[in-house]
The first five atom37 places (N, CA, C, CB, O) and aatype in JSON, in Angstrom:
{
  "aatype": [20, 20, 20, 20, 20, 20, 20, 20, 20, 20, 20, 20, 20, 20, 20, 20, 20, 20, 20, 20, 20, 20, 20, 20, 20, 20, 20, 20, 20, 20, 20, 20, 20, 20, 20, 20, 20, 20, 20, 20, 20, 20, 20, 20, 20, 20, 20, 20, 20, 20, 20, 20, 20, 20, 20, 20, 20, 20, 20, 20, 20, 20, 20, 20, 20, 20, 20, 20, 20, 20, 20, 20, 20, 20, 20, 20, 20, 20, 20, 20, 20, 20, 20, 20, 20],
  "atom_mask": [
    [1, 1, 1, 1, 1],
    [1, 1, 1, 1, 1],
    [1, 1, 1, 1, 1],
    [1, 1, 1, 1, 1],
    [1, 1, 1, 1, 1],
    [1, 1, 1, 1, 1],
    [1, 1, 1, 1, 1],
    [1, 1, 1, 1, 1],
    [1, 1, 1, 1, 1],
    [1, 1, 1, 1, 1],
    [1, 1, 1, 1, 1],
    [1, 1, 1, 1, 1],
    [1, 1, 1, 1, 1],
    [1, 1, 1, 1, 1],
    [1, 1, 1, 1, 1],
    [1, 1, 1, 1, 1],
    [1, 1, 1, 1, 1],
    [1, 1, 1, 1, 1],
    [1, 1, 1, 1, 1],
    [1, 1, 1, 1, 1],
    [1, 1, 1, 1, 1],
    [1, 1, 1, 1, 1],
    [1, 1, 1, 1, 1],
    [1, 1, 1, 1, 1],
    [1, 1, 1, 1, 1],
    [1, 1, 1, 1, 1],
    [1, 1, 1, 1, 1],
    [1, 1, 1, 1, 1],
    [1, 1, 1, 1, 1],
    [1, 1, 1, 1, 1],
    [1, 1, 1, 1, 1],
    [1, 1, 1, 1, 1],
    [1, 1, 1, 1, 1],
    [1, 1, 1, 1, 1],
    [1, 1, 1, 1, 1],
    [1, 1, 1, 1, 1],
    [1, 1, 1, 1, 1],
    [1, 1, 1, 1, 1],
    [1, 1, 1, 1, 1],
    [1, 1, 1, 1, 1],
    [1, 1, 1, 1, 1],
    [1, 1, 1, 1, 1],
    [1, 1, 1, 1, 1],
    [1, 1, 1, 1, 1],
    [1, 1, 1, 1, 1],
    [1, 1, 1, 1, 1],
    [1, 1, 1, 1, 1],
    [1, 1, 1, 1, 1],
    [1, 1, 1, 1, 1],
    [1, 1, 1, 1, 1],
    [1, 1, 1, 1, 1],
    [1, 1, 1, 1, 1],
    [1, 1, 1, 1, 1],
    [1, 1, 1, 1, 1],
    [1, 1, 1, 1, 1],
    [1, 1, 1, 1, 1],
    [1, 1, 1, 1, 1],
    [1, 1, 1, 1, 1],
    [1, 1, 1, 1, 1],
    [1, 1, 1, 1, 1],
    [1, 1, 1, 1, 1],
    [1, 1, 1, 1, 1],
    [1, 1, 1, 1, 1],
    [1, 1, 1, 1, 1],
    [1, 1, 1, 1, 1],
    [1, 1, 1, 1, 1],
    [1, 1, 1, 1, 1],
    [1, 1, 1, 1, 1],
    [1, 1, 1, 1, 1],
    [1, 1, 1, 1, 1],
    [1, 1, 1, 1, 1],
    [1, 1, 1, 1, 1],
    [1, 1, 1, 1, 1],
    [1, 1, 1, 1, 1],
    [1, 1, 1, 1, 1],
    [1, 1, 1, 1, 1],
    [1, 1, 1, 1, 1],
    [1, 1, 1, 1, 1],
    [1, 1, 1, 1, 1],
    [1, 1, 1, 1, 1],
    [1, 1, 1, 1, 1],
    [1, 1, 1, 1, 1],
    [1, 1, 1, 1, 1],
    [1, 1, 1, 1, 1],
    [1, 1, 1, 1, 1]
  ],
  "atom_positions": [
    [[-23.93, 22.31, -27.44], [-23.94, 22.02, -26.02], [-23.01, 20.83, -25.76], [-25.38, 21.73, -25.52], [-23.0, 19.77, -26.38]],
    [[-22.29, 21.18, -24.79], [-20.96, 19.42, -24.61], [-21.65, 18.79, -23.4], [-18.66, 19.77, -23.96], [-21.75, 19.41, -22.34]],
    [[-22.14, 17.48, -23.59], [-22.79, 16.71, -22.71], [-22.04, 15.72, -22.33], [-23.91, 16.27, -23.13], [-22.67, 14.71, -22.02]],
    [[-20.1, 15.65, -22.21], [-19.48, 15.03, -21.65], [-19.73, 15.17, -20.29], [-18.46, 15.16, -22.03], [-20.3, 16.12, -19.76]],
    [[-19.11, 13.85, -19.56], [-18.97, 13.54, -18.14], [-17.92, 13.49, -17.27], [-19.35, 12.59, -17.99], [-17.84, 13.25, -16.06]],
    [[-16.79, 13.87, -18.5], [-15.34, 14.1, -17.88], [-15.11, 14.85, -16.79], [-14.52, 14.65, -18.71], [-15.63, 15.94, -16.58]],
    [[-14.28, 14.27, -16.04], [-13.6, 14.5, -14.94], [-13.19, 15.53, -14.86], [-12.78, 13.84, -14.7], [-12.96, 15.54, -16.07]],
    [[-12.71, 16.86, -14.43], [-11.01, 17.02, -14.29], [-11.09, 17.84, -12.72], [-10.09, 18.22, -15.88], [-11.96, 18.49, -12.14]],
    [[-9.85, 17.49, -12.44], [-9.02, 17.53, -11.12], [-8.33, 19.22, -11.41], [-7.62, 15.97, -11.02], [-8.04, 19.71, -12.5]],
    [[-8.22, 19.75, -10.23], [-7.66, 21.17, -10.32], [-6.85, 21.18, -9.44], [-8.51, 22.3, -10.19], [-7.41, 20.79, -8.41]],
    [[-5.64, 21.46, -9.23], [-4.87, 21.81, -7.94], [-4.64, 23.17, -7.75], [-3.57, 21.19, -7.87], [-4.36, 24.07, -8.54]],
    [[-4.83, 23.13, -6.49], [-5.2, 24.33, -5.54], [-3.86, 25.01, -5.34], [-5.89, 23.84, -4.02], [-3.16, 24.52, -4.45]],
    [[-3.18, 26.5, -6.28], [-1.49, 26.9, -5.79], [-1.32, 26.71, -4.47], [-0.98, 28.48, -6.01], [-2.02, 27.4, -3.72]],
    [[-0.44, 25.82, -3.93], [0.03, 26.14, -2.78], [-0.55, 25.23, -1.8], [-0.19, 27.47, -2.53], [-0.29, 25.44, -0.61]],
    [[-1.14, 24.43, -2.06], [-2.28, 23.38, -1.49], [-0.86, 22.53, -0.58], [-3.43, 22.17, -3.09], [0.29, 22.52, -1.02]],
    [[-1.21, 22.01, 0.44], [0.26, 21.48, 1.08], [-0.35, 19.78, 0.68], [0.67, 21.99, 3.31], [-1.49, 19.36, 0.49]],
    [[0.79, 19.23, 0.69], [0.68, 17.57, 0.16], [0.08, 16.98, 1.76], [2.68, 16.65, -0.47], [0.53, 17.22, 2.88]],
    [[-0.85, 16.32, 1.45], [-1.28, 15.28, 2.38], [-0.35, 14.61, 3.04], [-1.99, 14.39, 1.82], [0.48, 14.32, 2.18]],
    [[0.15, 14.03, 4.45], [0.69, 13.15, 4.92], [-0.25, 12.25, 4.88], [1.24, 13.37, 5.97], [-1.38, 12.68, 4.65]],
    [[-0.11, 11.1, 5.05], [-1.21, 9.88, 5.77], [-0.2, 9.11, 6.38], [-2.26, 8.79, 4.66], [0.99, 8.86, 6.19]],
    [[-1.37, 8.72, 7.43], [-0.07, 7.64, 8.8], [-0.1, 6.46, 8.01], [-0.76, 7.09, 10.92], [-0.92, 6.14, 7.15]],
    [[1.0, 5.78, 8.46], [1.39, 4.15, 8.06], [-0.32, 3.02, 8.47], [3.2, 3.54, 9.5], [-0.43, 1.81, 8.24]],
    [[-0.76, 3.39, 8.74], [-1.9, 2.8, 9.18], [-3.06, 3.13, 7.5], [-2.4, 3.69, 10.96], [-3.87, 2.42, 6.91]],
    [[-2.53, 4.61, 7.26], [-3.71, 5.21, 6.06], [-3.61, 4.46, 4.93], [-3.51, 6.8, 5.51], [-4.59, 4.1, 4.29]],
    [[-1.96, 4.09, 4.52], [-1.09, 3.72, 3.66], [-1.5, 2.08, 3.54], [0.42, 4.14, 4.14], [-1.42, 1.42, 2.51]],
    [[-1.84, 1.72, 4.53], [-1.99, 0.27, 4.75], [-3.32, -0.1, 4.27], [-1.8, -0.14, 6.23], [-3.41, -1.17, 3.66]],
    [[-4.42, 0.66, 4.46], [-5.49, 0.59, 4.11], [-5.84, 0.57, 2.48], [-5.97, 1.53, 4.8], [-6.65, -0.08, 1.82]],
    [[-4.98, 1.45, 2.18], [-5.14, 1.79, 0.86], [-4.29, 0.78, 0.06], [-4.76, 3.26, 0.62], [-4.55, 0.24, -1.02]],
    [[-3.53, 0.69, 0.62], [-2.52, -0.76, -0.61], [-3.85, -2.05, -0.58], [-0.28, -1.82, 0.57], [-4.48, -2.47, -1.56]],
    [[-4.01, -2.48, 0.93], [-4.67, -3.76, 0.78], [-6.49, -3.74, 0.63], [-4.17, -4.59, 2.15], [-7.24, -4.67, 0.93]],
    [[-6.81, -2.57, 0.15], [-7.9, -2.09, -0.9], [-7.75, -2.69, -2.18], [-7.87, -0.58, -1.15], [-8.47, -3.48, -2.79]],
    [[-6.49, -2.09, -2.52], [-5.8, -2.57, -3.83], [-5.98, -4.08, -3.93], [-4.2, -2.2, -3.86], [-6.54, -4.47, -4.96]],
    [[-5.52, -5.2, -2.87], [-5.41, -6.44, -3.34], [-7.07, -7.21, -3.52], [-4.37, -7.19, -2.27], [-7.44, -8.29, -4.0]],
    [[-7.75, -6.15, -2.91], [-9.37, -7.37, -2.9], [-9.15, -7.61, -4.69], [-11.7, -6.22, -2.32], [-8.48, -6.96, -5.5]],
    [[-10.22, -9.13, -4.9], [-10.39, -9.4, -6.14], [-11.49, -8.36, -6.42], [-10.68, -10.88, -6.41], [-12.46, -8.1, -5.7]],
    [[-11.01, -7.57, -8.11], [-11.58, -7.1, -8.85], [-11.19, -5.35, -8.74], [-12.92, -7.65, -8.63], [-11.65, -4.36, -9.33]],
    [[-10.09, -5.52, -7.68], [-10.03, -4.09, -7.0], [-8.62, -3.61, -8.44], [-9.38, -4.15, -4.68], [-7.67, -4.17, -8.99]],
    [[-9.42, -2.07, -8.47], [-7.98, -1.46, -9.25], [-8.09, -0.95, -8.88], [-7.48, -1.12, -10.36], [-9.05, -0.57, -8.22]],
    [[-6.35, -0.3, -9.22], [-5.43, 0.14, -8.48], [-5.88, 1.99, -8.71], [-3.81, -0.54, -9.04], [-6.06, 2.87, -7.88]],
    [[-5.92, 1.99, -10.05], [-6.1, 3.98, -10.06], [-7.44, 4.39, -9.86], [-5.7, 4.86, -11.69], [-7.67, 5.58, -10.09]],
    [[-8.76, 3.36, -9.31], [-10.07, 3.7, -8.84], [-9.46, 3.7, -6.88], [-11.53, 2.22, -9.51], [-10.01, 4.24, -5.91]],
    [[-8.64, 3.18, -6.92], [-9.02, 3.31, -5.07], [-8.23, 4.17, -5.59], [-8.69, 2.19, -3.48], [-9.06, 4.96, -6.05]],
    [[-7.18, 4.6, -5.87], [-6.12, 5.97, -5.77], [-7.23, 6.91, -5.56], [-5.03, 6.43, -7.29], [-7.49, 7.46, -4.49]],
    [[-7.87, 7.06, -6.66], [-8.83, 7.95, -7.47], [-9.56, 8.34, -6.07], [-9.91, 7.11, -8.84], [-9.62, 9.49, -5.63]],
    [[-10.08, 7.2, -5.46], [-11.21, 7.52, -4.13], [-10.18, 8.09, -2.84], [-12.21, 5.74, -3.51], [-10.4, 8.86, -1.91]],
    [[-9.39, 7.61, -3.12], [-8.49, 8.17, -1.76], [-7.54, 9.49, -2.35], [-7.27, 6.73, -1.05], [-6.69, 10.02, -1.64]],
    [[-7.75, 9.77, -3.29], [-7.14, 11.35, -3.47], [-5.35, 10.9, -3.34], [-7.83, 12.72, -1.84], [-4.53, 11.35, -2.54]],
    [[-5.16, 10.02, -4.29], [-3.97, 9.82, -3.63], [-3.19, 9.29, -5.52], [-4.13, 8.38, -1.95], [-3.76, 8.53, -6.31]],
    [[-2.19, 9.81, -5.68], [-1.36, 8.89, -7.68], [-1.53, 7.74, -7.69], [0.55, 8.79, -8.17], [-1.24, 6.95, -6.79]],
    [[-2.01, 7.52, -8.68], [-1.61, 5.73, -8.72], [-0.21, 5.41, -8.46], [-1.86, 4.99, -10.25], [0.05, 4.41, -7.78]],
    [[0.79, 6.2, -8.97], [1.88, 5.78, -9.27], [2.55, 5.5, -7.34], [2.65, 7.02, -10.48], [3.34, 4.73, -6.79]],
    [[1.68, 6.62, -6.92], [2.23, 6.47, -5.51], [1.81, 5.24, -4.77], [1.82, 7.63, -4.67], [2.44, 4.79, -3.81]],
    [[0.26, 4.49, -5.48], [-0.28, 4.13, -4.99], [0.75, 2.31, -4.68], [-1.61, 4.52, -5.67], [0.98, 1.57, -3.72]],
    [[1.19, 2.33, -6.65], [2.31, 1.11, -6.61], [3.41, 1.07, -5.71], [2.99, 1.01, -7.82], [3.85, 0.1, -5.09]],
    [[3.86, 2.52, -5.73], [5.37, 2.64, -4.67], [4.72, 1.99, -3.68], [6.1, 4.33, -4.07], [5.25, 0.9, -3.43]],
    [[3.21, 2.41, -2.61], [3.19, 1.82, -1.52], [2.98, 0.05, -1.55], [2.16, 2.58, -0.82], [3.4, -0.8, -0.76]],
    [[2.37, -0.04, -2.48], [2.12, -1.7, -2.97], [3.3, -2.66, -2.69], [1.89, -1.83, -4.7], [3.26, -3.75, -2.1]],
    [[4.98, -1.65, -3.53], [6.03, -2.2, -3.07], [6.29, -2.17, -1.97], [6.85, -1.93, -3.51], [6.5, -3.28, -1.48]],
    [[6.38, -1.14, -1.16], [6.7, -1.39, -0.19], [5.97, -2.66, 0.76], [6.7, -0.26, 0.19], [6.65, -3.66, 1.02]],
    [[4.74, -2.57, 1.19], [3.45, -3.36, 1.35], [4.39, -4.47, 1.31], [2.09, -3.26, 0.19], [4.93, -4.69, 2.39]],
    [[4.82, -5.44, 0.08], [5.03, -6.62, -0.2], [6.69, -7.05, 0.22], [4.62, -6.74, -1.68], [7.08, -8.16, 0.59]],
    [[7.56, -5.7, 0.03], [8.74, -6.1, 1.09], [8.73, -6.34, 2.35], [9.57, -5.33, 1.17], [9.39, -7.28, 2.8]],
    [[7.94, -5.46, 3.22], [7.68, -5.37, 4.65], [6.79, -7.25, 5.0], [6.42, -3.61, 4.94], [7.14, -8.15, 5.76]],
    [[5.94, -7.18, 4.31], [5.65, -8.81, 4.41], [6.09, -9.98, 4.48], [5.25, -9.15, 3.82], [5.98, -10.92, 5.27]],
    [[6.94, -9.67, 2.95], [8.29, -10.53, 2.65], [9.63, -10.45, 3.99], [9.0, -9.77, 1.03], [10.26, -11.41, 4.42]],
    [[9.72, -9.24, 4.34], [10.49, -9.76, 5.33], [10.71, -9.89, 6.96], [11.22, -9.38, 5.0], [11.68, -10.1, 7.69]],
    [[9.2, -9.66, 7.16], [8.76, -10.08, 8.25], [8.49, -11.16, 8.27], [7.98, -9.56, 8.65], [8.9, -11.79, 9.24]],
    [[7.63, -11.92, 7.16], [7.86, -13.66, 7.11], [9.41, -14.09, 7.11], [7.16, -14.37, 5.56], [9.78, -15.06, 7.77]],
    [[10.12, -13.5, 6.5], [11.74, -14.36, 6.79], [12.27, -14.2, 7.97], [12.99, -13.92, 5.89], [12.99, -15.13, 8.33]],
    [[12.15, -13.26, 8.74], [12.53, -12.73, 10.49], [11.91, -13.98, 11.19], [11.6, -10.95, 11.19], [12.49, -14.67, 12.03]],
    [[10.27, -14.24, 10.62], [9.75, -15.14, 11.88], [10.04, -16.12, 11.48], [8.36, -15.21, 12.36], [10.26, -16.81, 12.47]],
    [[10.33, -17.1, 9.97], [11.26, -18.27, 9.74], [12.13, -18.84, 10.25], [11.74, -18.24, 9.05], [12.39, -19.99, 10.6]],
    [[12.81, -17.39, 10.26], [14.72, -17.56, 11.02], [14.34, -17.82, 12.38], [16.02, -15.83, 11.05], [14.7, -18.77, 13.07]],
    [[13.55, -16.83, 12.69], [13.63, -16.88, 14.06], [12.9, -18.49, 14.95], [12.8, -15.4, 14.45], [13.1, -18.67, 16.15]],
    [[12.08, -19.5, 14.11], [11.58, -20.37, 14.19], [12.93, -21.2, 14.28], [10.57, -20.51, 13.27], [13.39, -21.55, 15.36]],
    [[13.36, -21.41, 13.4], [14.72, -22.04, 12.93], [15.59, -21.82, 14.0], [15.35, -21.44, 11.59], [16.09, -22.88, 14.39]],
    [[15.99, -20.74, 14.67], [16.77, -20.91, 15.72], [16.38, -21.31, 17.16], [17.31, -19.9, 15.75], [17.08, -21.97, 17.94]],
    [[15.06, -20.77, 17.4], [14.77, -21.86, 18.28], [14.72, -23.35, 18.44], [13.97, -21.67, 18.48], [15.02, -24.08, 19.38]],
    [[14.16, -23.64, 16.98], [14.15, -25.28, 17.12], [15.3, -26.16, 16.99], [13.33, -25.83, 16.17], [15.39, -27.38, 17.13]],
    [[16.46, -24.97, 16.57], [18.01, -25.81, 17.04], [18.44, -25.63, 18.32], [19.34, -25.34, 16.22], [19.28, -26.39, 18.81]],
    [[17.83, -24.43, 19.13], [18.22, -24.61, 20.76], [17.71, -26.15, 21.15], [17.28, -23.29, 21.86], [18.22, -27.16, 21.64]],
    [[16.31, -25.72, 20.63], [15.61, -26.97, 21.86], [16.54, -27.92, 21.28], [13.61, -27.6, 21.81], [17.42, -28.1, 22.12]],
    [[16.8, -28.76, 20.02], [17.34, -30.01, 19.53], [18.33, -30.03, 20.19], [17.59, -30.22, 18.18], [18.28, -30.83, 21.12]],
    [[19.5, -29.31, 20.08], [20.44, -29.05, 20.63], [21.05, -29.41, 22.2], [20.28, -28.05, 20.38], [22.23, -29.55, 22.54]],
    [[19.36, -29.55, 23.35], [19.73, -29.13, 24.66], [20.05, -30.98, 24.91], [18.3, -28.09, 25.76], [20.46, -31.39, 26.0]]
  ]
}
């Protein structure tokens, strides 16, 4: 008798790939960052690759990264108008 507890995953021929909105994507990366959180258990719960799960992670951390440098700059040029006037 096999009294394993293993998993396994089946894909369905023809099954169409999930979209998820930028909102779904968002949820699921910053799942990822709580302390203690891994990365291929939220994949795992959200039906979604780990590997995809990192691509969104990158992305996640560029979009941050350069929305903090937009509002820097953009700090920076105001406070040379005002000095400036």
């Amino acid at each position: 008798m096999d009294t394993s507890t293993e998993l396994v995953s089946v894909r369905v021929a023809g099954a169409k790939k999930r979209r998820r909105s930028v909102e779904e994507r968002r949820k699921i990366v910053e799942a990822t960052l709580q302390p203690g959180a891994s990365v291929s258990r939220v994949a795992w719960c959200h039906d979604v690759n780990a590997n995809e799960v990192f691509h969104l992670r990158k992305l996640y951390r560029e979009e941050r990264r350069d929305g903090f440098i937009t509002a820097v700059e953009m700090c920076g040029k105001v406070g040379r108008a005002v000095n400036s006037e």
